[in-house]
N, C-alpha and C positions, 0 to 999 in steps of 0.2 A: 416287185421282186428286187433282191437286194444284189445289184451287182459292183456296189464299189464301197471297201472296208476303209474306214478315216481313223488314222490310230494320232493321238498321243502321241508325246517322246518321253516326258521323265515320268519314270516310275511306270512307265508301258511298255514302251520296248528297251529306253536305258535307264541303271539304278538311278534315283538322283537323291543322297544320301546326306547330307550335312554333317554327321556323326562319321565319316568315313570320311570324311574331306578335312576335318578339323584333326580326324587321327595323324592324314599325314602332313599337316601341319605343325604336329607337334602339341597341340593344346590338348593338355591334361587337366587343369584344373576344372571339375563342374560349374563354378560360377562362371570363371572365362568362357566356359561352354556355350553355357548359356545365355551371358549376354553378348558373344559374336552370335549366337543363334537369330535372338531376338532384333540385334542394332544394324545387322546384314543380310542375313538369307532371308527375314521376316518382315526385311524395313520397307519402310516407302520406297527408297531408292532402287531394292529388287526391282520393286514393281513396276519404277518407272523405267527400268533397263527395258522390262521384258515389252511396255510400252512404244518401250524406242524412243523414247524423251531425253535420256541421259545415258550417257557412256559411262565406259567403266573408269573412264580417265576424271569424268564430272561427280563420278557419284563420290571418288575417293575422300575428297576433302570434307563434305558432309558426314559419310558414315566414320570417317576418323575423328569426328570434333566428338562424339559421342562415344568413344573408347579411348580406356587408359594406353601413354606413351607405349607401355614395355608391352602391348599388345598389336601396336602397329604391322608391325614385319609378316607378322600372322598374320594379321588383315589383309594385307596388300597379295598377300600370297594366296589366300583363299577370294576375294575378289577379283583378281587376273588368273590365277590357275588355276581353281575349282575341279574344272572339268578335265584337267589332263589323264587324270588318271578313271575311270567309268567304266563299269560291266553290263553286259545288255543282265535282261530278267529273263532268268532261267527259261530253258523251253519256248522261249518267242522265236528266236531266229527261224526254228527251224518250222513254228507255226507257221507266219510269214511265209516261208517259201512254198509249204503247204496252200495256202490261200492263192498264191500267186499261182503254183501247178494249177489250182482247180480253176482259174482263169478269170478269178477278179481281179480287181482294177484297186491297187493299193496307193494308197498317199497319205500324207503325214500334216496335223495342224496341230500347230504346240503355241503355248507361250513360251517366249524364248526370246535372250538380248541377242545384240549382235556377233557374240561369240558362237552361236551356233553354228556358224558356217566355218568353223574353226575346229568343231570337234566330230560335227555329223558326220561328213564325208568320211572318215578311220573307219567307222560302220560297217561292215558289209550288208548289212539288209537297206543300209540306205541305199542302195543300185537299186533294193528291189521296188523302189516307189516312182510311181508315173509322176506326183507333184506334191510339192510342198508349201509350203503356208505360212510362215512364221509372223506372229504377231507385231515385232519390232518394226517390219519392215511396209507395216502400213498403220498402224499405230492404234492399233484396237486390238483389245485381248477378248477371250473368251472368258465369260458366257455372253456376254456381248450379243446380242441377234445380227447383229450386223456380220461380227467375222464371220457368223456361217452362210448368209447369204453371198456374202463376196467370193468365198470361198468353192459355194457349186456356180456362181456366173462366170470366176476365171478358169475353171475348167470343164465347164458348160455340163454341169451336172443335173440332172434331177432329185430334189432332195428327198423325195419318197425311194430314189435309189439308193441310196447312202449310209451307211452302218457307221456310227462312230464308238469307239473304242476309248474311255479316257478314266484315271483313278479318280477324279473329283466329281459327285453326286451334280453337282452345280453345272459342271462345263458339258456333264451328257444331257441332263436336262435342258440347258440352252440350245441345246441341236434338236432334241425333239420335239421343243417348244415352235421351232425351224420346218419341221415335216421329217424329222430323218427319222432314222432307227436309233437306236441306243445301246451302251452296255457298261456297266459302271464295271472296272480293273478292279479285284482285288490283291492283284499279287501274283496268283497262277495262271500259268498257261492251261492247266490240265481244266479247271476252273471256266475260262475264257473259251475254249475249244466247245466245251459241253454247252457254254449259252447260245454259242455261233452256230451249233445244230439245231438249238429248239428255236433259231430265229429262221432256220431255211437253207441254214446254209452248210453245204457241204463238203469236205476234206477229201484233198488223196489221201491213202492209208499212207 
């Protein structure tokens, strides 16, 4: 029986949007677009943020050798503030409080740098989670086997209890590879609601 839902954060319960972060940055031109796309949001040094290996103060001097001068200001801007401005995905919130009414046990395991603890808390559905998990702060990312096993030991879960919730084919597969449940995000709640009934599980109206 599944009594404890593991959701994602970007693009599960908050937008995480690079085309929305670069608007209010000011970059218009598509090629600038696209190679802050590529040389930042897409680079090694993301990865190693969400790792936890590099700060955002270490990663700046690398991903700025690989972008022209008059692009900097933007750089630095969307690498330090990225996340100030973020909308949850439609219809989550009030999922979430629905799961939580019907009396599971919600918690969150994201890849994420150490900025997360910067932006999560603004959230209200963050109250509504018993624990959280962030990859930085133990330095393995998901799909990883490891993050999910660490994951039910530090909150002394059963992984045949555990539903994960996540938009990358990879990271839900890594959980069920683990013994959990699964359900790949596509965007919708309405979507995500109707899996979570034919997995057992059931909503307040």
């Amino acid at each position: 029986m599944i009594r404890n839902i593991v959701f994602d954060m970007g693009n599960v319960l908050i937008r995480f949007d690079p085309d929305v972060f670069m608007d209010q940055a000011n970059v218009a031109d598509p090629d600038d677009r696209e190679l802050i796309r590529r040389e930042l949001f897409l680079s090694l040094e993301w990865a190693q943020m969400d790792l936890g290996v590099l700060s955002e103060e270490s990663a700046e001097p690398l991903v700025l050798a690989r972008i022209p001068t008059r692009l900097h200001d933007a750089v630095r801007q969307l690498l330090y503030r990225w996340w100030e401005h973020r909308d949850m995905i439609p219809g989550m919130e009030m999922l979430v409080h629905r799961l939580k009414d019907a009396g599971y046990r919600l918690f969150l395991l994201s890849n994420a740098s150490t900025s997360q603890c910067r932006y999560w808390p603004s959230f209200p559905v963050s109250r509504l989670m018993e624990g959280t998990l962030i990859s930085c702060d133990y330095h393995i990312v998901k799909p990883s086997a490891e993050i999910y096993r660490l994951f039910t030991e530090k909150f002394s879960l059963n992984p045949q209890e555990c539903l994960f919730v996540d938009d990358l084919p990879a990271n839900v597969a890594g959980a069920v590879s683990c013994g959990w449940h699964g359900i790949v995000f596509h965007g919708s709640a309405r979507e995500l609601e109707m899996k979570l009934n034919q997995a057992g599980i059931r909503l307040q109206a």
